[in-house]
N, CA, C and O atoms as a DFTB+ gen file, in Angstrom:
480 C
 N C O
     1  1     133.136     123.597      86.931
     2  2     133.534     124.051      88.228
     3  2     133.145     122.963      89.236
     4  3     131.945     122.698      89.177
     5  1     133.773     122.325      90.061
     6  2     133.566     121.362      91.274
     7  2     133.205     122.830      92.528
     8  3     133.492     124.017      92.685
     9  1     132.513     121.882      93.088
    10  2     131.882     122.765      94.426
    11  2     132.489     121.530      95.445
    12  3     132.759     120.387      95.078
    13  1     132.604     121.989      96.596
    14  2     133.758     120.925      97.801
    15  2     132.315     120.130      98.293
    16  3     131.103     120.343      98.267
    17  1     133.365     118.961      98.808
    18  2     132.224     118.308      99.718
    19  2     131.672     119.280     100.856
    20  3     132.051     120.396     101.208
    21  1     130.551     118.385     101.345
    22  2     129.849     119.241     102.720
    23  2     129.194     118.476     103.412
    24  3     128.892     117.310     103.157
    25  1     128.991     118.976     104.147
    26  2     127.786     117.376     105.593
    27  2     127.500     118.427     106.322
    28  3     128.250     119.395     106.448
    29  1     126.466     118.308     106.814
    30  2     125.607     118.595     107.802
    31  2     125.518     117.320     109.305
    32  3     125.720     116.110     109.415
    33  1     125.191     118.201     110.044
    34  2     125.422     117.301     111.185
    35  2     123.943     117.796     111.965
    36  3     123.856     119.019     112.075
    37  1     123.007     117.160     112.407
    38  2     121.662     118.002     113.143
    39  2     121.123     116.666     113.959
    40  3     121.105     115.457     113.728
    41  1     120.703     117.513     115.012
    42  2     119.996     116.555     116.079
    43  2     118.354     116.577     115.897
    44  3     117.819     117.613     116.294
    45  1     117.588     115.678     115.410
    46  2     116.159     115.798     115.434
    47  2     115.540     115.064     116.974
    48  3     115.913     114.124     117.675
    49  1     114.514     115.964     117.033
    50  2     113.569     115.873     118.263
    51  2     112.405     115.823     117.629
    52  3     112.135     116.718     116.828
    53  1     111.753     115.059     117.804
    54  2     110.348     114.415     117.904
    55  2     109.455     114.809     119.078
    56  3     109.359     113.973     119.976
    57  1     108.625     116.234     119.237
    58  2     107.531     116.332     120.000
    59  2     106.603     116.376     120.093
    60  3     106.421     116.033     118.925
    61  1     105.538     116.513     120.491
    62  2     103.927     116.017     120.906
    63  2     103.265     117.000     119.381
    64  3     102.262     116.827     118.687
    65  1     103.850     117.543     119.355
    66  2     102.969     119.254     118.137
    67  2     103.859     118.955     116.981
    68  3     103.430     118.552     115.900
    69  1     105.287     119.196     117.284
    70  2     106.154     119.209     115.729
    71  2     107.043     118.691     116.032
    72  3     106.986     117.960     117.022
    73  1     108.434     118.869     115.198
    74  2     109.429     118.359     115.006
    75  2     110.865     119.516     114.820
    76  3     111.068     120.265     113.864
    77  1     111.774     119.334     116.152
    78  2     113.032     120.343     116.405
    79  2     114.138     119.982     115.920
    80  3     114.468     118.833     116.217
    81  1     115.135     120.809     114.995
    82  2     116.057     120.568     114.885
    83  2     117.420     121.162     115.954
    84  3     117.127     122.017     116.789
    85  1     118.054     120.946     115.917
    86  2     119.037     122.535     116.431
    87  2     120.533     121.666     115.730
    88  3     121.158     120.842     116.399
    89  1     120.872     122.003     114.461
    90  2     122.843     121.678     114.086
    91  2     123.556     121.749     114.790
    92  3     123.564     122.616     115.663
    93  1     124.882     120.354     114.573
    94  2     125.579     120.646     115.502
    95  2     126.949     120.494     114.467
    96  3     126.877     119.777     113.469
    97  1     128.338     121.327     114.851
    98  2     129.077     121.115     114.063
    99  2     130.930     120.520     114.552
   100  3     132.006     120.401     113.966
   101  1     130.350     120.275     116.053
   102  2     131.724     119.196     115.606
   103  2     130.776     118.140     116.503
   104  3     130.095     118.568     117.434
   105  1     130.799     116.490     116.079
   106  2     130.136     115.541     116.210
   107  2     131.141     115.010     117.719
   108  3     130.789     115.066     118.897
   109  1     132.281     114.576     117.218
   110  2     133.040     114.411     118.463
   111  2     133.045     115.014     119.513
   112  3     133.244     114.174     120.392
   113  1     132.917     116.227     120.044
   114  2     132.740     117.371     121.194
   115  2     131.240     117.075     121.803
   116  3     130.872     116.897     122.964
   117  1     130.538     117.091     120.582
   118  2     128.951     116.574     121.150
   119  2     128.994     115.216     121.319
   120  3     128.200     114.981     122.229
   121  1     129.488     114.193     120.939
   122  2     129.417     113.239     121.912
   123  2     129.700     112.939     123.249
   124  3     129.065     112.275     124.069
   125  1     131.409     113.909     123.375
   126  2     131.694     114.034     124.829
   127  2     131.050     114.343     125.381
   128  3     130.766     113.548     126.278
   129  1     130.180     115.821     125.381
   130  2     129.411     116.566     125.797
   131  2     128.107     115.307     126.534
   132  3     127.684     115.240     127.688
   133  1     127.870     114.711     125.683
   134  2     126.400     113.662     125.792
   135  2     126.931     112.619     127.622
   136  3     126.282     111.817     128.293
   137  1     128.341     113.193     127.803
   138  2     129.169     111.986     128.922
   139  2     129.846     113.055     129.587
   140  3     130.749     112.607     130.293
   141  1     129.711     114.784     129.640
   142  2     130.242     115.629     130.578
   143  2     129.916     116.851     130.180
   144  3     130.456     117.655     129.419
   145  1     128.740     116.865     130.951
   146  2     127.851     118.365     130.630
   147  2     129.333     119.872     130.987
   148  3     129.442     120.969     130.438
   149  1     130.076     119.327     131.927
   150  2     130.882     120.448     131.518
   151  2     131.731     121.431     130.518
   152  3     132.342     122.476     130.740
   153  1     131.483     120.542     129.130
   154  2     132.109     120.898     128.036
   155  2     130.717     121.920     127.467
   156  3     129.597     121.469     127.225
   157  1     131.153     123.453     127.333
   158  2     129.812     124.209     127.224
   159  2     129.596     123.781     125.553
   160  3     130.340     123.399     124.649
   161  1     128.345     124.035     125.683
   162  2     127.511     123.992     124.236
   163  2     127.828     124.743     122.948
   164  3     127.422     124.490     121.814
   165  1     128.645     125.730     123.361
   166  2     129.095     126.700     122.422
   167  2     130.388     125.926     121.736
   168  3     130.984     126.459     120.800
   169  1     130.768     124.689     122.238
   170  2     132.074     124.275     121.479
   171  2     131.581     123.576     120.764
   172  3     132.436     122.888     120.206
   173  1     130.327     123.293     120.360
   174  2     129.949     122.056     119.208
   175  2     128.509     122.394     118.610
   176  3     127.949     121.771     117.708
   177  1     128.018     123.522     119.305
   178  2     126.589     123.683     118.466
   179  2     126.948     124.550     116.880
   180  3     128.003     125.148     116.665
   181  1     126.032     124.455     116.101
   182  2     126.303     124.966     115.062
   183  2     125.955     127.026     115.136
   184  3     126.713     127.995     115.141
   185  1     124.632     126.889     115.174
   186  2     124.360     128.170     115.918
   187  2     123.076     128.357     117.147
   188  3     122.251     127.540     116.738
   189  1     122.786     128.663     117.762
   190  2     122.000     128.622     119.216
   191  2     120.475     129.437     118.603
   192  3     120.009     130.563     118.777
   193  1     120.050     128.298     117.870
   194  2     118.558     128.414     117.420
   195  2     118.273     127.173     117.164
   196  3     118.972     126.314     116.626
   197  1     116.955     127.101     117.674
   198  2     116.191     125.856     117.474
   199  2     115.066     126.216     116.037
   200  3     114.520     127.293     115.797
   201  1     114.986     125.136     115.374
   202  2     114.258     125.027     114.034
   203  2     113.049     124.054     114.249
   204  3     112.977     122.979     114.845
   205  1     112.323     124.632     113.710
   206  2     110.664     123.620     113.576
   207  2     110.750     123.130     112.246
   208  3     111.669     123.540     111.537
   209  1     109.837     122.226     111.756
   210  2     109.946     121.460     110.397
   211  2     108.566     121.299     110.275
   212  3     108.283     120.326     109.576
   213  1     107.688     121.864     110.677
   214  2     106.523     121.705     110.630
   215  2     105.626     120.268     110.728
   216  3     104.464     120.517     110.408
   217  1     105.776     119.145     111.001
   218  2     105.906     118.086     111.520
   219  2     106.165     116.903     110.295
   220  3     105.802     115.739     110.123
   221  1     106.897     117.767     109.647
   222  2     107.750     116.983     108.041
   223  2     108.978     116.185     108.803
   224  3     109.948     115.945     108.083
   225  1     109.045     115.775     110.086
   226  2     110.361     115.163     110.136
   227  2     111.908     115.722     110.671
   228  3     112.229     116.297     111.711
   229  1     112.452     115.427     109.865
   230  2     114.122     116.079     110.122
   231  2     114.095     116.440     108.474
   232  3     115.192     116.823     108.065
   233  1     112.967     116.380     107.405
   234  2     113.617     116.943     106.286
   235  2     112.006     118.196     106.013
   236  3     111.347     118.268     107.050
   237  1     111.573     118.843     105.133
   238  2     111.295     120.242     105.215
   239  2     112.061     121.676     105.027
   240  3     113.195     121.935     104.625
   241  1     111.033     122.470     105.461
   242  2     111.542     123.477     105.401
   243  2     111.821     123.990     106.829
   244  3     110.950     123.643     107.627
   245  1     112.556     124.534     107.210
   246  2     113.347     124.798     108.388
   247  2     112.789     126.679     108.911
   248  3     113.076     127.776     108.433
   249  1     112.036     126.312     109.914
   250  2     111.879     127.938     110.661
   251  2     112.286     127.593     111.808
   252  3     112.541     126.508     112.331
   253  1     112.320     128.847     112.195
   254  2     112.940     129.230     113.800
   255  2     111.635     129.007     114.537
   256  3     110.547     129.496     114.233
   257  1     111.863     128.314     115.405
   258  2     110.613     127.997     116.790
   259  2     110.406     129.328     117.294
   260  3     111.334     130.123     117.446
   261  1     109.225     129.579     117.551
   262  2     108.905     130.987     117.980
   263  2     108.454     130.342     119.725
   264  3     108.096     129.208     120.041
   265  1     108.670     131.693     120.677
   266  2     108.790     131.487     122.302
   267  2     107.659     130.419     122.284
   268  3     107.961     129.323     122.757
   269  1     106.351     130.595     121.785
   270  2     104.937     130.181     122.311
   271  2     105.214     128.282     121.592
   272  3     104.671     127.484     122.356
   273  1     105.774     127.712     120.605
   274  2     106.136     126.941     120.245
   275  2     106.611     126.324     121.264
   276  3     106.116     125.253     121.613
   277  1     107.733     126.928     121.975
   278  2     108.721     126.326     122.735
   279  2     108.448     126.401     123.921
   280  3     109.052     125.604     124.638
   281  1     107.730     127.095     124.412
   282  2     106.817     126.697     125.900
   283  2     105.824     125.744     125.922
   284  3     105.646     125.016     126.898
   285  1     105.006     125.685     124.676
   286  2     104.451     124.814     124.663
   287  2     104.650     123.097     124.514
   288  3     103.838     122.305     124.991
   289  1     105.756     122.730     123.839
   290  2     106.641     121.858     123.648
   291  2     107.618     121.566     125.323
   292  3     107.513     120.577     126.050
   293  1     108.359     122.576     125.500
   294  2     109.210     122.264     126.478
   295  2     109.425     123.171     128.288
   296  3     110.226     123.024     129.212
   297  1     108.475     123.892     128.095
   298  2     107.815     124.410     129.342
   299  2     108.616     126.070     128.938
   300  3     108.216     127.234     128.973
   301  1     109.565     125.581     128.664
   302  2     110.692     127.054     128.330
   303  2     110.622     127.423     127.302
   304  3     110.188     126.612     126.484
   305  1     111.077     129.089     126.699
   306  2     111.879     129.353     125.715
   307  2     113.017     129.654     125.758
   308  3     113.689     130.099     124.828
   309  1     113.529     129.328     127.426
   310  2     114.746     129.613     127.240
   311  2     115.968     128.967     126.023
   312  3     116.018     127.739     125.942
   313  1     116.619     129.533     125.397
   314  2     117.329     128.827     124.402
   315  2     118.644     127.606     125.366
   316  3     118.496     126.389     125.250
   317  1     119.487     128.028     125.991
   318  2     120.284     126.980     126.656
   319  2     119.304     125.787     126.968
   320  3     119.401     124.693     126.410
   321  1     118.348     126.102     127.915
   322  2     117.363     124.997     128.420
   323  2     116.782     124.196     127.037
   324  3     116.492     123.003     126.961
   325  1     116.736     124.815     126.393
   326  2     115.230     123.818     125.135
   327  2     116.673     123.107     124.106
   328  3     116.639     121.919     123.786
   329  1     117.754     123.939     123.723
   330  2     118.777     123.233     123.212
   331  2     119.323     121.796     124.080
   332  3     119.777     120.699     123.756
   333  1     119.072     122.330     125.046
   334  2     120.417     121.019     126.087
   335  2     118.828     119.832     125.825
   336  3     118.918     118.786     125.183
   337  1     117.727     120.241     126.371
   338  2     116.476     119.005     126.005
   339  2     116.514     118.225     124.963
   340  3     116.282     117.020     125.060
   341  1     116.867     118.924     123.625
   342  2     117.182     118.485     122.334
   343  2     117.859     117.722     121.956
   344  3     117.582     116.803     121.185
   345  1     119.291     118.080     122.643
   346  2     120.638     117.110     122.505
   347  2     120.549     116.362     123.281
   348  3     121.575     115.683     123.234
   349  1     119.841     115.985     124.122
   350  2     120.024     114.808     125.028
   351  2     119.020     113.919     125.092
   352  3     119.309     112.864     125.655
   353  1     117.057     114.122     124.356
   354  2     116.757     113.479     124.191
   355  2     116.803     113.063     122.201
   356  3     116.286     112.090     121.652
   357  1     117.165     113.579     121.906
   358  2     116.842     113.486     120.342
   359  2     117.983     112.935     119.436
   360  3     119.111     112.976     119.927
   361  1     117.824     112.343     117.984
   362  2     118.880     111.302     117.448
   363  2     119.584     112.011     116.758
   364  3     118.946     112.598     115.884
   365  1     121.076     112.292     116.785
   366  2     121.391     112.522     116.120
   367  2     121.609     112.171     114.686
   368  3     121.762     110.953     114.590
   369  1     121.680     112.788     113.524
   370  2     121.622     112.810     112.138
   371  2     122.570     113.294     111.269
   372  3     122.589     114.522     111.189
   373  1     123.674     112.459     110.327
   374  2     124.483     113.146     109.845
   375  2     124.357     112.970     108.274
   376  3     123.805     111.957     107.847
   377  1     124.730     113.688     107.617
   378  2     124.344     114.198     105.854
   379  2     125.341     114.314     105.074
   380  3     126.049     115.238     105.475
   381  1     125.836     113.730     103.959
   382  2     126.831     114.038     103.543
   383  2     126.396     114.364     102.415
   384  3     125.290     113.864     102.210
   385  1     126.893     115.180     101.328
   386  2     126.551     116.050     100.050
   387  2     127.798     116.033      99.461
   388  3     128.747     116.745      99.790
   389  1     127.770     114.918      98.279
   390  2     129.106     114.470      97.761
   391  2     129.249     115.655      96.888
   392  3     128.368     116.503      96.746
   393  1     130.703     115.672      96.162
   394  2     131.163     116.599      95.599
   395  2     130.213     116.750      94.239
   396  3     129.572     115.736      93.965
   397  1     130.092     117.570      93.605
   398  2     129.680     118.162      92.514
   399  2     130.282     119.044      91.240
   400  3     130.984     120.055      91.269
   401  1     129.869     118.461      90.359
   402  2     130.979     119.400      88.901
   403  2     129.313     120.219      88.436
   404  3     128.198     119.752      88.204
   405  1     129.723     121.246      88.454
   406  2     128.750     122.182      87.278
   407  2     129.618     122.838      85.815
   408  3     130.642     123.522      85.786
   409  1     128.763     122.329      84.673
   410  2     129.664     123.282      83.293
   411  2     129.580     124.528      83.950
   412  3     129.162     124.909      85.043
   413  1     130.208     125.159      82.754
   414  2     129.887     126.487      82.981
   415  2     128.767     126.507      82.136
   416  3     128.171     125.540      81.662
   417  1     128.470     128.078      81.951
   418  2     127.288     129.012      81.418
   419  2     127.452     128.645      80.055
   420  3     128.267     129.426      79.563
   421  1     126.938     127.573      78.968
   422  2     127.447     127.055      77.882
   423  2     126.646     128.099      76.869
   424  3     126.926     128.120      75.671
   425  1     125.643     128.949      77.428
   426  2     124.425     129.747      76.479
   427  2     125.589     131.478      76.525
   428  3     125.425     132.596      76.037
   429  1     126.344     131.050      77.102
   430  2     127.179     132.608      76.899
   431  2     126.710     133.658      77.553
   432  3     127.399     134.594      77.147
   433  1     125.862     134.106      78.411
   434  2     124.850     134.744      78.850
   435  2     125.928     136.217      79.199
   436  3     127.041     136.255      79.723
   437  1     125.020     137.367      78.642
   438  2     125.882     138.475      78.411
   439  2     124.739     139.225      77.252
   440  3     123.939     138.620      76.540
   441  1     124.999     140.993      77.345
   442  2     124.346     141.682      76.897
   443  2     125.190     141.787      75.529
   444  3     126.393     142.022      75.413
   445  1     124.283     141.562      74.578
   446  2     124.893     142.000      73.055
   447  2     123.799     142.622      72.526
   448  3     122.820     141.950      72.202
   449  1     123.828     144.179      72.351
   450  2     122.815     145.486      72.040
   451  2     123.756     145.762      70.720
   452  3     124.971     145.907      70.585
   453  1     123.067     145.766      70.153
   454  2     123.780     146.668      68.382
   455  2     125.079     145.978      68.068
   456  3     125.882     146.647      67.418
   457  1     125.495     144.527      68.482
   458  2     126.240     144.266      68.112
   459  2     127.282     144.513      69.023
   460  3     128.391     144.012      68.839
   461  1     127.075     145.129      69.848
   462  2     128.872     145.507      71.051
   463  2     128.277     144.663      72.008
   464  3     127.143     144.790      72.471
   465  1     129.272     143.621      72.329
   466  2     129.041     143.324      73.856
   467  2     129.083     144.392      75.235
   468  3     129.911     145.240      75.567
   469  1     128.067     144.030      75.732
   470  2     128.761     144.903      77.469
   471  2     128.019     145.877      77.057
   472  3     127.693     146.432      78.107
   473  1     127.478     146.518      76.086
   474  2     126.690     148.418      76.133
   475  2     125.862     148.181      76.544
   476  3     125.825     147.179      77.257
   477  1     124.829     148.885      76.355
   478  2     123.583     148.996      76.919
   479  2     123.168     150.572      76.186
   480  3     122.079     151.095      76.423
């Protein structure tokens, strides 16, 4: 079975305590955006949560910044405010995850009780 290509697109921020992500998913719109704040955020963010990495970087495990995180970091928790900080000071990062073939299940995996497949 092939699984499709995929990429990720995420902006990392580097702050004083940890490290923010927030995805973005069309790259072109967020560049405009970076040259006319009038294009709203909702046309290129991926979803309107900011992620901590625990200060692993841009790679880790990915939680949601909790309010006290994000006041402490960026005075706010407001989400518009601490997102727009993100995208405008932080680098963007793009990922690509080439295609992939998996066999199938070559061990047959399936119930065989007394000889009948499928009973139980």
């Amino acid at each position: 079975m092939v699984k499709g290509n995929a990429s990720t697109t995420k902006v990392h921020y580097k702050g004083k305590e940890d490290d923010f992500i927030v995805f973005v998913e069309d790259v072109d719109t967020f560049k405009k955006w970076l040259n006319d704040k009038s294009i709203p955020m909702a046309h290129f963010i991926s979803t309107y949560k900011v992620f901590v990495t625990h200060r692993q970087g841009n790679q880790g495990q990915y939680d949601g910044a909790s309010h006290a995180t994000l006041d402490n970091e960026f005075g706010t928790h407001t989400d518009d405010e601490v997102i727009k900080k993100i995208l405008e000071a932080g680098n963007l990062q793009e990922s690509e995850f080439p295609e992939r073939s998996n066999s199938t299940n070559d061990s047959k995996q399936g119930s065989i009780i007394n000889g009948q497949p499928g009973t139980r």
